[in-house]
N, C-alpha and C positions, 0 to 999 in steps of 0.2 A: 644425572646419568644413571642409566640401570645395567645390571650385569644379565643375561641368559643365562638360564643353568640348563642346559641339554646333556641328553644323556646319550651315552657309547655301545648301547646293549639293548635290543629289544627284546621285551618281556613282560612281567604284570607288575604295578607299582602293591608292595606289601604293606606296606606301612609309613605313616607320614608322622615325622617328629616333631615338627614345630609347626606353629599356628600362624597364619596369615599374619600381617603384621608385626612379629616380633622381630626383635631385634638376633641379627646371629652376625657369626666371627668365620671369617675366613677360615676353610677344614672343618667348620662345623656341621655332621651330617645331618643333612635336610629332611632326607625322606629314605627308602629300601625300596630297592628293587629284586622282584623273585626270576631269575630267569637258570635255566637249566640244572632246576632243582639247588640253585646257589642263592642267597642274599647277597646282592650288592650295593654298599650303601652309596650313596650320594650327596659329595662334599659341597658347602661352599666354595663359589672362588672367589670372594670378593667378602667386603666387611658391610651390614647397611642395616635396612629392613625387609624384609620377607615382603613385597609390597605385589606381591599375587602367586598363589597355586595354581596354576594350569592344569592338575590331574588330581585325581580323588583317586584314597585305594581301592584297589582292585579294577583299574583302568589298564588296558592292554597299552602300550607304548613302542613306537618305532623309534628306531635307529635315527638320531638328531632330533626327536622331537623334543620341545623346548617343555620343558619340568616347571620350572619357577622363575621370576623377574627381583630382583634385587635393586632396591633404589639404592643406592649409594648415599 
């Protein structure tokens, strides 16, 4: 099973914290996002592997679009 991680905010992705593949924890911030001159990070919601980035920084992002895939 895999989790979506989409995001609540459109804006530009700032910075990405973990690497393809690894392992992360539920709450663990993923990646930042810069929108109206704010950082906002972006949590896991599930526990697994990082098992795909859908956006590189400095990719513009809409409202629901889907951030990263989480295998469980």
């Amino acid at each position: 099973m895999s989790i979506e991680i989409k995001t609540e905010i459109a804006g530009v992705v700032f910075e990405i914290l973990v690497e393809q593949g690894a392992r992360v924890s539920a709450g663990e911030t993923i990646l930042v996002i810069e929108s109206m001159k704010m950082e906002i990070p972006v949590d896991s919601t599930g526990e697994g592997v990082l098992a795909e980035l859908c956006v590189s920084a400095g990719d513009v992002i809409a409202v629901g679009q889907v951030l990263a895939r989480i295998k469980e």
